[in-house]
Backbone as CSV, one residue per row, in Angstrom:
resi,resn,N_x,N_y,N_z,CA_x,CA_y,CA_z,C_x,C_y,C_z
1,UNK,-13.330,6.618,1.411,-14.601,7.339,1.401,-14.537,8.504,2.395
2,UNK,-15.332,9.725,1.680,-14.743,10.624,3.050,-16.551,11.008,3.197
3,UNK,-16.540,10.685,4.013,-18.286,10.624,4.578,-18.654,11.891,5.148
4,UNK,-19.992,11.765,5.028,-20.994,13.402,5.092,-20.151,13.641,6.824
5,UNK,-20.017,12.943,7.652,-20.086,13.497,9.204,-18.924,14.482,9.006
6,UNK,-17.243,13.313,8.167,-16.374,14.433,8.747,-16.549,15.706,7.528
7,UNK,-16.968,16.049,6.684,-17.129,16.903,5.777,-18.436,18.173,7.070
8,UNK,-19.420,17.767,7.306,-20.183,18.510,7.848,-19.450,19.254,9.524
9,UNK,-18.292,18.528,9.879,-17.327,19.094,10.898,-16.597,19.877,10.350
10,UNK,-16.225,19.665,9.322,-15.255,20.876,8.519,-15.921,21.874,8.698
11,UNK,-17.539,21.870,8.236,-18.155,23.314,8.024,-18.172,23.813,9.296
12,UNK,-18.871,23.079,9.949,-18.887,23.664,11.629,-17.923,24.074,12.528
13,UNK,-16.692,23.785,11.649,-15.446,24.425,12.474,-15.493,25.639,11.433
14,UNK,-14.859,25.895,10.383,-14.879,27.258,9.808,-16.303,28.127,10.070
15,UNK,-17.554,27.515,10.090,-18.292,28.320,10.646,-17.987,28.990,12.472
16,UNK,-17.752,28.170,13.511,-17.276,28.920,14.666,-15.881,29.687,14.257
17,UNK,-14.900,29.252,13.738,-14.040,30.420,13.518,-13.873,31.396,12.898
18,UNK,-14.937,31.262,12.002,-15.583,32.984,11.207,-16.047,34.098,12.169
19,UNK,-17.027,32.920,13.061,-17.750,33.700,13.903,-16.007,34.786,15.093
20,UNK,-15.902,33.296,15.590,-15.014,33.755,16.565,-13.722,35.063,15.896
21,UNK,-13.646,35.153,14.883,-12.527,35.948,13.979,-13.105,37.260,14.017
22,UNK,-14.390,37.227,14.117,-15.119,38.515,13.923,-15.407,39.159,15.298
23,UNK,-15.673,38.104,15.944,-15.440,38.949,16.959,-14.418,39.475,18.007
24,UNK,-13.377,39.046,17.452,-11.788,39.233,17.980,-11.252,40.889,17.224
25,UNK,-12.115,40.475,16.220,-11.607,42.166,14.766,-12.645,43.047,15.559
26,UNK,-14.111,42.812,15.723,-14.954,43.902,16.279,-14.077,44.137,17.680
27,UNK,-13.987,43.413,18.710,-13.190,44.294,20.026,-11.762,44.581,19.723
28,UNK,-10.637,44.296,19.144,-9.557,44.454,19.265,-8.914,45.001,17.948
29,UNK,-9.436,44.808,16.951,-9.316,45.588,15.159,-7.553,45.002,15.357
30,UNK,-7.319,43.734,15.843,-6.470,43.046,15.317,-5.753,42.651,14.133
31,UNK,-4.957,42.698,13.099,-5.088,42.017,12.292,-4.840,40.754,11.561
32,UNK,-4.108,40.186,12.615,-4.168,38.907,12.382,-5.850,38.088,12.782
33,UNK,-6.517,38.783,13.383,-7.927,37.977,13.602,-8.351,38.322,12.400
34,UNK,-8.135,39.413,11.741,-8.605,39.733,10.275,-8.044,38.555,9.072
35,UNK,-6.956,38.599,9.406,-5.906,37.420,8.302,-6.650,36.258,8.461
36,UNK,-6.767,35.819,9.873,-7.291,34.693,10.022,-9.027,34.178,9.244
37,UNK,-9.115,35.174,9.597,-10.784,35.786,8.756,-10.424,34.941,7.576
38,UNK,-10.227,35.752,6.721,-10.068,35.493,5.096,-9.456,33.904,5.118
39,UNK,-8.432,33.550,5.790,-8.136,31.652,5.755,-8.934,31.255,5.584
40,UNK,-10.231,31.141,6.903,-11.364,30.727,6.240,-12.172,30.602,5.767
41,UNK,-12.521,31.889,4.878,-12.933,32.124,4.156,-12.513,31.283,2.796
42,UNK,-11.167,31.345,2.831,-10.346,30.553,1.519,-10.815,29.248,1.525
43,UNK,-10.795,28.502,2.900,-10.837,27.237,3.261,-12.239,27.008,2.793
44,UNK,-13.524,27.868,2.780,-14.592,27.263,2.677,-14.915,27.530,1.477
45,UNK,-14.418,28.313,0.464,-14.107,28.244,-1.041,-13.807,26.987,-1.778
46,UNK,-12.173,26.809,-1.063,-12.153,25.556,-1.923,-12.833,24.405,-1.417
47,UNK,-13.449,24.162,-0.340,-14.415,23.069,-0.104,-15.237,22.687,-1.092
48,UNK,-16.041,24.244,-0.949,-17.420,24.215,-2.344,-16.687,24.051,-3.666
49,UNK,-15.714,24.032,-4.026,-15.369,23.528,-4.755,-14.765,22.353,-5.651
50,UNK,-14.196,21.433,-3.852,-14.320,20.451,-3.996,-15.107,19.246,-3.671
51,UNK,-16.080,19.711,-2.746,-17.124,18.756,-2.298,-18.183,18.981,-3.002
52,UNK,-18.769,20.170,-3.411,-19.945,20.545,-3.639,-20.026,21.534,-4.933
53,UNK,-19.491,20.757,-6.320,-19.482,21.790,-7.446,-20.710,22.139,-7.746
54,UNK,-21.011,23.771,-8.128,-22.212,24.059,-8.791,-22.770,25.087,-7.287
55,UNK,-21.901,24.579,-5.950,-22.495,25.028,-5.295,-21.857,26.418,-4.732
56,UNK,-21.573,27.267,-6.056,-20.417,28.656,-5.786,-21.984,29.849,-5.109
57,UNK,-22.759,29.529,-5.260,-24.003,30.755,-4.301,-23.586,30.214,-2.958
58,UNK,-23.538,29.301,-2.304,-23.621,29.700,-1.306,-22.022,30.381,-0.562
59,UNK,-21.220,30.259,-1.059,-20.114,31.251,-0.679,-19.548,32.603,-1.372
60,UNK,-20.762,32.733,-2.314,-20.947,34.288,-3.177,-21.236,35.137,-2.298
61,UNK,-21.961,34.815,-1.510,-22.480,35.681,-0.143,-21.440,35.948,0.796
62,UNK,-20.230,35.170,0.634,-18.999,35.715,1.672,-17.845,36.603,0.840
63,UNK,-18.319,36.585,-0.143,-17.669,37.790,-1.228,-16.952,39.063,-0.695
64,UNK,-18.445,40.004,-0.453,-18.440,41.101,0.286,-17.171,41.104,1.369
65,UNK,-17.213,40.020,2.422,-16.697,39.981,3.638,-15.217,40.207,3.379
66,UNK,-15.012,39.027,2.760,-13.519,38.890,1.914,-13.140,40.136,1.632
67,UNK,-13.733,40.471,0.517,-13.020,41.998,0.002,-12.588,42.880,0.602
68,UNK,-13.983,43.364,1.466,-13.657,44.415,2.779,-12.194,44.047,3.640
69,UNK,-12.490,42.956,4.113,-11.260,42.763,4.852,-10.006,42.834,4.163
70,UNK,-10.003,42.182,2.490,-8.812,42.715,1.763,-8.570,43.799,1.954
71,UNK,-9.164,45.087,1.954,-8.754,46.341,2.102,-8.392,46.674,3.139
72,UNK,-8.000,46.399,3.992,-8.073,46.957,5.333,-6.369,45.674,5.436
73,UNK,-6.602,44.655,4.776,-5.081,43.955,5.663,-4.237,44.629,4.222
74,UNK,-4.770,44.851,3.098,-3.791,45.592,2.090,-3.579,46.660,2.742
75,UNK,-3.883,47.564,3.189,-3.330,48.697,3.689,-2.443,48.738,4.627
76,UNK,-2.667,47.455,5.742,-1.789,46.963,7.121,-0.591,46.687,6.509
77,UNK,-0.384,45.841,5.471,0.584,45.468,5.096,1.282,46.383,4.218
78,UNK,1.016,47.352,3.384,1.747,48.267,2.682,2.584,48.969,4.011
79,UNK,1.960,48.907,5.231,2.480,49.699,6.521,3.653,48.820,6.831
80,UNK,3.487,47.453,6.580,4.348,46.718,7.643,5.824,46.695,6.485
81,UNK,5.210,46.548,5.308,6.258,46.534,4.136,7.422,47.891,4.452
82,UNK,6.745,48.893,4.380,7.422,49.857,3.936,8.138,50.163,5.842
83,UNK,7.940,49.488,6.604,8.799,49.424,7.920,9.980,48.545,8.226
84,UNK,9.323,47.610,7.302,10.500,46.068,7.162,11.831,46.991,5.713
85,UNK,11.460,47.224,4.718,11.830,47.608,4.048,12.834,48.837,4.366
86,UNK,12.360,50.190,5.212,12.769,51.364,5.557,12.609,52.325,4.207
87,UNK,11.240,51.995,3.793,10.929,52.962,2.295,10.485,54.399,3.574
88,UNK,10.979,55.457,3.091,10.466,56.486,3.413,9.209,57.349,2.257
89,UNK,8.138,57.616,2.858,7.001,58.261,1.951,5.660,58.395,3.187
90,UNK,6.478,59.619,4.239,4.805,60.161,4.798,3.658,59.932,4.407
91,UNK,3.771,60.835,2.890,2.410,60.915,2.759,1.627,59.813,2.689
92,UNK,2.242,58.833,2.068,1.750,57.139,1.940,1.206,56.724,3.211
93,UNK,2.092,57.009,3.888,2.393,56.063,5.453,1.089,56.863,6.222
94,UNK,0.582,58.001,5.642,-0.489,58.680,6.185,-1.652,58.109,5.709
95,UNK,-1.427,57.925,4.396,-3.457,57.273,3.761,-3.333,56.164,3.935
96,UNK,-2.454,54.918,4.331,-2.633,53.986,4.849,-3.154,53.890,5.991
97,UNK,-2.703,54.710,6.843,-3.104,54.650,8.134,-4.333,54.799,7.889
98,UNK,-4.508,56.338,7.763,-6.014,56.864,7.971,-6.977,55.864,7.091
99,UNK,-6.631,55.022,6.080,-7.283,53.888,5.322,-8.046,52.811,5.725
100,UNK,-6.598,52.586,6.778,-7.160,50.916,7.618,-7.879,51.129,8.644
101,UNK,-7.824,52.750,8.858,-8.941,52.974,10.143,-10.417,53.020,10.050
102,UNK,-10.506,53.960,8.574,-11.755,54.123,8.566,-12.404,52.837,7.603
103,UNK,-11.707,51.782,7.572,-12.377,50.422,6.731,-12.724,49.594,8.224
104,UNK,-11.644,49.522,8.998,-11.839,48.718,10.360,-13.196,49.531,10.702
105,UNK,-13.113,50.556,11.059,-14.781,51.304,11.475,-15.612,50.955,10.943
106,UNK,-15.801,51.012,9.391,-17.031,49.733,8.408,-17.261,48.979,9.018
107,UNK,-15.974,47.965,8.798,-15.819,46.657,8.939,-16.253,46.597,9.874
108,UNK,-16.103,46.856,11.404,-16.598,46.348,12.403,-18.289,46.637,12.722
109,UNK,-19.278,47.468,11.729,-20.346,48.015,12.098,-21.125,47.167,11.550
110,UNK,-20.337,46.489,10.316,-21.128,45.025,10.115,-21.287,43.513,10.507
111,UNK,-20.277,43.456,11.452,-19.842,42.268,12.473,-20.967,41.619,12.577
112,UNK,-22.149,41.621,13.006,-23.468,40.890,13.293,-23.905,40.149,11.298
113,UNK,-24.365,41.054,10.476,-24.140,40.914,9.313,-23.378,39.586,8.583
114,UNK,-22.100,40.049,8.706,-21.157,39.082,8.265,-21.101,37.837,9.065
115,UNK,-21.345,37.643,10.139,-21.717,36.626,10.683,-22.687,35.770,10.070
116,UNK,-23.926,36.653,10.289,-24.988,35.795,9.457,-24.830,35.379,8.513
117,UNK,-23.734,35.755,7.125,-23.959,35.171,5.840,-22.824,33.755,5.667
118,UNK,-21.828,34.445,6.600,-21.411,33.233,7.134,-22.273,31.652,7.933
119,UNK,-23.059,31.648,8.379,-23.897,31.119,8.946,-24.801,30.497,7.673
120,UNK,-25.463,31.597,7.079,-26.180,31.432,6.209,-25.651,30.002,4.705
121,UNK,-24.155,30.410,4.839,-23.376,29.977,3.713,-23.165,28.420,4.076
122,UNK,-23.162,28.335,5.639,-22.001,27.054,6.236,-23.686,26.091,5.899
123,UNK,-25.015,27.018,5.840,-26.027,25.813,5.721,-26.605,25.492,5.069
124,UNK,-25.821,26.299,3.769,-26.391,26.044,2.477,-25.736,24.749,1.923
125,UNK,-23.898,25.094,2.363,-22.781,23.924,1.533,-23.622,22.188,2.392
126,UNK,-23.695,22.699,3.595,-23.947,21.254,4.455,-25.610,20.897,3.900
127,UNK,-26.196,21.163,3.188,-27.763,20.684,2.688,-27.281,19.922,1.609
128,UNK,-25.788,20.088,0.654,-25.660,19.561,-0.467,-24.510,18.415,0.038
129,UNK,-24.753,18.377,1.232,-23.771,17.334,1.457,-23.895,15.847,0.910
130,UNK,-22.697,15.091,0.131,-22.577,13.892,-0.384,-21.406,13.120,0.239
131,UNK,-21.400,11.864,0.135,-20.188,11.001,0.652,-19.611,10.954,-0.864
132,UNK,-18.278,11.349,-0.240,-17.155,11.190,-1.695,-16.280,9.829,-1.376
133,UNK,-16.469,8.719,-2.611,-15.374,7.994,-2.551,-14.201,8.701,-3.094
134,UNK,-13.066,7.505,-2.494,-11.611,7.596,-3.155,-11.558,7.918,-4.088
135,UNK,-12.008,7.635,-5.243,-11.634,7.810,-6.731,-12.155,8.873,-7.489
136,UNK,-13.270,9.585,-6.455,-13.725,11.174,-6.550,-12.420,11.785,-6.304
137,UNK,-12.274,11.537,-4.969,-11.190,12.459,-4.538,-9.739,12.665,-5.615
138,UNK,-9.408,11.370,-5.757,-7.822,11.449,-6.816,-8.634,12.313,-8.096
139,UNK,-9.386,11.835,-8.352,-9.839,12.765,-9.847,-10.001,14.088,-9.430
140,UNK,-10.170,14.279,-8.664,-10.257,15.754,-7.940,-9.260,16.974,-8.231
141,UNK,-8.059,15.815,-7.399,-6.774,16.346,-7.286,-5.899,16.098,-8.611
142,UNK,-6.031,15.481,-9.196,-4.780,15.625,-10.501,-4.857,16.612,-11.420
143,UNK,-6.275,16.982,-11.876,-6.320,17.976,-12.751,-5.875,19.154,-11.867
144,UNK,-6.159,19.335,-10.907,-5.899,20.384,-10.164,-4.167,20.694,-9.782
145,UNK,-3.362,20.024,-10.024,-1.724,19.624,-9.956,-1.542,20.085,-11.481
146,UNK,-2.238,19.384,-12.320,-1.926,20.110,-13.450,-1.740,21.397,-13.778
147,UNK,-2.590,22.003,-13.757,-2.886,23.487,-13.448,-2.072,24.236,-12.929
148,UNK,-1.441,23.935,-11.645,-0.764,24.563,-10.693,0.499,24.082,-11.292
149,UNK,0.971,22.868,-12.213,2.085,22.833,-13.339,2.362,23.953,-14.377
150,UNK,1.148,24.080,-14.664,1.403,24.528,-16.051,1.609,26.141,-15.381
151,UNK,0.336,26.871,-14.377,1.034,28.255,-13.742,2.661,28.747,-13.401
152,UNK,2.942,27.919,-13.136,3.964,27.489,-11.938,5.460,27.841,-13.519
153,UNK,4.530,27.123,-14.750,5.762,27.157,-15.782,5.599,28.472,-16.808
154,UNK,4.329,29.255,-16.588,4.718,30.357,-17.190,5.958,31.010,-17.223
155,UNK,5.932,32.072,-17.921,6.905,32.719,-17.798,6.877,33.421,-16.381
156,UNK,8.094,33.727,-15.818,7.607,34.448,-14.248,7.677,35.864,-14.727
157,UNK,7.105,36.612,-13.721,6.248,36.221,-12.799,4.791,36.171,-13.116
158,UNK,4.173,36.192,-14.198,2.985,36.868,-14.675,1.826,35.688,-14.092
159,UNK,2.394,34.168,-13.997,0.943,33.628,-13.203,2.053,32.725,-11.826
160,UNK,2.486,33.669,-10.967,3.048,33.287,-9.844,1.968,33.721,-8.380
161,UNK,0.952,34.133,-8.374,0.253,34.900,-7.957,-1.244,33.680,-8.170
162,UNK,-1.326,33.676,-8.696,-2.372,32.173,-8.872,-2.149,31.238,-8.604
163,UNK,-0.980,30.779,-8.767,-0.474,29.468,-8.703,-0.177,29.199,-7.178
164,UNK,0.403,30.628,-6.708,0.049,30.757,-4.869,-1.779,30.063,-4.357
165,UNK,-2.361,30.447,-5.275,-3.444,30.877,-4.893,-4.186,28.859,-5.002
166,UNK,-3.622,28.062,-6.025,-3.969,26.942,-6.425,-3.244,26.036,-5.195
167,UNK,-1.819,26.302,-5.153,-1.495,25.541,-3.925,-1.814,25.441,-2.926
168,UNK,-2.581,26.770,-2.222,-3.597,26.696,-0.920,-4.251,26.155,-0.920
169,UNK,-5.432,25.977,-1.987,-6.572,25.351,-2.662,-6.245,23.849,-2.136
170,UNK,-5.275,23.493,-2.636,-4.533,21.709,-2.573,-4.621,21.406,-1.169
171,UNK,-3.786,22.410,-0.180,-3.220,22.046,0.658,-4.304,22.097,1.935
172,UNK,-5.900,23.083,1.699,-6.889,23.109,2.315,-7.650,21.990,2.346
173,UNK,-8.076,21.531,1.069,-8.731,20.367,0.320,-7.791,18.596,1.172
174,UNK,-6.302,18.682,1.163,-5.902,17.540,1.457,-5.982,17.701,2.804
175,UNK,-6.004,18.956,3.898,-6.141,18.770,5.510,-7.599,18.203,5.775
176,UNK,-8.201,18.375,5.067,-9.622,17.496,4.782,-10.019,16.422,4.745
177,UNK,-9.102,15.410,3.342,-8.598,14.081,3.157,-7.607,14.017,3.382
178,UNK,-6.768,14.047,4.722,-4.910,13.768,4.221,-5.555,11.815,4.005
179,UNK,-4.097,11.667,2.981,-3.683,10.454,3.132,-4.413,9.877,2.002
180,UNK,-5.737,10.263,1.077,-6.172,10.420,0.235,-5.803,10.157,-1.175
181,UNK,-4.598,10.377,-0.979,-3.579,11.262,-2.183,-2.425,11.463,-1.842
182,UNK,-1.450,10.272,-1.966,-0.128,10.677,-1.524,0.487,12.443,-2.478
183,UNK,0.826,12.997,-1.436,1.282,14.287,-1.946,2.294,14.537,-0.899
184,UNK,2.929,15.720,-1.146,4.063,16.457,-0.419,3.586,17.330,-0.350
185,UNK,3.141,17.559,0.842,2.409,18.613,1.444,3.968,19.538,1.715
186,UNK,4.525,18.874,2.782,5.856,20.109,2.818,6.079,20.548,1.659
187,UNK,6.546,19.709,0.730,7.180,21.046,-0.257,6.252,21.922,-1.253
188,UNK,4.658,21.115,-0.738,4.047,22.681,-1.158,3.901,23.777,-0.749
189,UNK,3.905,23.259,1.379,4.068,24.667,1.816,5.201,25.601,1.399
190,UNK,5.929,24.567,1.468,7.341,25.707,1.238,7.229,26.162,-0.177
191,UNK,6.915,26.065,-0.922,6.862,26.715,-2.352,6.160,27.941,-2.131
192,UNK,4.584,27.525,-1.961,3.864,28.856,-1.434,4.204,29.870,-0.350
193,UNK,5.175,29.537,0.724,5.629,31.041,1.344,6.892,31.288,0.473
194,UNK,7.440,30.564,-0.379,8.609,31.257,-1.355,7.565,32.274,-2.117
195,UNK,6.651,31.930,-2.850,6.084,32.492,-3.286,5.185,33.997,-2.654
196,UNK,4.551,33.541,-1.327,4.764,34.998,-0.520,5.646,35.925,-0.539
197,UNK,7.137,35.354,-0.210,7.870,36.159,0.033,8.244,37.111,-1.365
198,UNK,7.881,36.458,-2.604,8.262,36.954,-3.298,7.276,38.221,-3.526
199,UNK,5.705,37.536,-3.443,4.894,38.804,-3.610,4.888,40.082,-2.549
200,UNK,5.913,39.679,-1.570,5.544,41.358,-0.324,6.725,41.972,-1.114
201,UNK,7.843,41.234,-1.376,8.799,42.360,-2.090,8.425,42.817,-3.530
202,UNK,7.370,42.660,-4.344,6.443,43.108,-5.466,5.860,44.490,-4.974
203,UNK,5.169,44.047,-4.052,4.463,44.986,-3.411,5.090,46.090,-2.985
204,UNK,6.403,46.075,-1.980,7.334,46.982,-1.371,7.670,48.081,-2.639
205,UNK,7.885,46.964,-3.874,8.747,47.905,-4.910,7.983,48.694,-5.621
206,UNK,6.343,48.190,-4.981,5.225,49.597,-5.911,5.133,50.451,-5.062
207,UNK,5.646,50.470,-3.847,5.335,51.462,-3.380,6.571,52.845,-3.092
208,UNK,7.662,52.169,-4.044,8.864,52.771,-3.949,8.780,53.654,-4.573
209,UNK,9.888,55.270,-3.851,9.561,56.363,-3.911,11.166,57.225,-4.767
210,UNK,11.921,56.599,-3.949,13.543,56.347,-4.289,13.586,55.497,-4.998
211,UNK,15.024,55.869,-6.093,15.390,55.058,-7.028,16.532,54.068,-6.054
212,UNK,17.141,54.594,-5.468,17.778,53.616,-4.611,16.618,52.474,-4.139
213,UNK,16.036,53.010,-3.938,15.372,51.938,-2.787,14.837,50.558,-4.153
214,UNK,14.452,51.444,-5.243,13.970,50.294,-6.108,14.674,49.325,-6.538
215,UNK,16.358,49.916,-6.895,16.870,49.058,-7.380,17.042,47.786,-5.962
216,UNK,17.629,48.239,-5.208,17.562,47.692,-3.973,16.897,45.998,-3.924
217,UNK,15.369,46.650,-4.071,13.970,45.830,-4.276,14.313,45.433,-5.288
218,UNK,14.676,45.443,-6.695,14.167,44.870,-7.776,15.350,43.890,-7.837
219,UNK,16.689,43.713,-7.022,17.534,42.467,-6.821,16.592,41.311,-6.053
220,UNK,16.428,42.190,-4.680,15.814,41.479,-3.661,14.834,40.089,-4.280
221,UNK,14.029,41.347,-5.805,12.751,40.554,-6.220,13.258,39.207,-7.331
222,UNK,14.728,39.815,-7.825,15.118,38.807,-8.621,15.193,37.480,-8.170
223,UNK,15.943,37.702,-6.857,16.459,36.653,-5.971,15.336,35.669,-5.523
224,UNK,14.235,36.228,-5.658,13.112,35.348,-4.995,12.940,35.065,-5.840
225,UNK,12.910,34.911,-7.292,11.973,34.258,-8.635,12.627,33.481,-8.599
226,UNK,14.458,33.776,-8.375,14.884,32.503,-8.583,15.162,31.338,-7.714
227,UNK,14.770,31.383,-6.731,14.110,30.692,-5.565,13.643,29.602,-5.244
228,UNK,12.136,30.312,-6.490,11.327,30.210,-6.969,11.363,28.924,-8.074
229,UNK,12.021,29.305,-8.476,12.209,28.812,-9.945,13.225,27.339,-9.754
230,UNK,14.061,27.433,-8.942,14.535,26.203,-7.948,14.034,25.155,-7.385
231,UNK,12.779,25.869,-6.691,11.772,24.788,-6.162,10.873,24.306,-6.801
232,UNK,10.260,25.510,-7.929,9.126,24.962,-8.734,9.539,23.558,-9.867
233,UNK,10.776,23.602,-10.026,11.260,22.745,-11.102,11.436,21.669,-10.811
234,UNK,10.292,20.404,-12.087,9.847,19.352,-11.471,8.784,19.120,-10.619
235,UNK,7.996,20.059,-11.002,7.177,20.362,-9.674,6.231,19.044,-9.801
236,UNK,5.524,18.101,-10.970,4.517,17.260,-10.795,5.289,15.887,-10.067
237,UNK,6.941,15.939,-10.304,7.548,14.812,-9.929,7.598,15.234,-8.157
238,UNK,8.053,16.153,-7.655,8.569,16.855,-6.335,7.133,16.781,-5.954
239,UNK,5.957,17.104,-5.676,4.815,16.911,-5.255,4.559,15.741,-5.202
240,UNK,4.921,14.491,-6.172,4.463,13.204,-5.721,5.027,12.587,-4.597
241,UNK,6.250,12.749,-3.744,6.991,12.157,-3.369,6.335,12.142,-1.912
242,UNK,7.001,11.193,-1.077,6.064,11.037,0.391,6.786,12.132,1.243
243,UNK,6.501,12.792,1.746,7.070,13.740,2.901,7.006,13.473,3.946
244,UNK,6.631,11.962,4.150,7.251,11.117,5.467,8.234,10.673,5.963
């Protein structure tokens, strides 16, 4: 049984670290306090989704927040790509900059704002709070493994990018209930930063300017699908296993 107290601590921690994230981005336009931002943001997504279906308004209101900050760490990172990489393209390397500056300037003028809807959100999910037994929870999680099967077996790469996006989902949801649900948490993390790694070199190669540099990238990108494609295989059997 996973009872209203520790579910209503969940909220109250992603609610202080929203808060605290924001105000680390308003004085210091950090961006890892920004990255960190959006985690929990993610984290309190899939909550309402798994504790509290039906209850997608009250984290519709952290929409806005999310996005904004997408723009501003997409731009950080096209910077950090094309430095890791050694893509040369000024002009790029210029509207990024000038990009993430004048979104951080937004971004930070709404700091009080985004707080509140954060706030607003953490007391909407905790009013619909229920005690979930065990057998909520496993029903929870299998269809949801499914899913992240069947992504996982498209053709690549076309739903590798979701299926990132489903394994977080899992792996947020079980730091919640561990133990719940025997799963392999390791080898989901490790799937999902294979899967990172594969999407920054996606990214690197859109922003490629040189044909050298693409082909370059478009090995680099091979190499990660197949990686990819290494680890994902077997994936409903490899996820069951104990990672103890």
């Amino acid at each position: 049984m996973l009872k209203k107290k520790k579910q209503r601590k969940f909220l109250e921690k992603r609610r202080h670290a929203i808060r605290s994230y924001l105000a680390d981005f308003a004085a210091s336009s950090d961006p890892e306090a920004l990255h960190q931002l959006r985690v929990e943001i993610k984290k309190l997504r899939a909550f309402a989704r798994f504790a509290t279906p039906g209850a997608g308004e009250a984290v519709e209101a952290l929409r806005k927040m999310f996005r904004k900050a997408g723009q501003i760490r997409e731009a950080g990172l096209n910077l950090l790509l094309m430095k890791k990489y050694a893509l040369a393209n000024a002009a790029l390397e210029t509207r990024q900059t000038s990009l993430m500056r004048e979104k951080s300037r937004s971004f930070r003028a709404y700091t009080a704002y985004y707080s509140g809807q954060a706030e607003k959100a953490v007391a909407m999910l905790t009013r619909k709070l229920k005690p979930l037994p065990n057998r909520r929870i496993k029903s929870w999680f299998k269809p949801q493994l499914r899913k992240t099967a069947a992504l996982l077996a498209a053709p690549f790469p076309d739903k590798l990018h979701n299926a990132r996006k489903k394994i977080k989902m899992l792996l947020y949801v079980h730091g919640l209930a561990p133990g719940r649900l025997p799963l392999n948490t390791d080898y989901l993390q490790a799937l999902q930063e294979q899967i990172g790694n594969w999407h920054d070199v996606a990214v690197a190669t859109a922003l490629v300017t040189r044909e050298k540099d693409r082909g370059r990238l478009q090995r680099a990108q091979q190499l990660e699908e197949w990686r990819i494609g290494e680890t994902a295989g077997n994936f409903m059997q490899k996820v069951s296993e104990r990672d103890d």
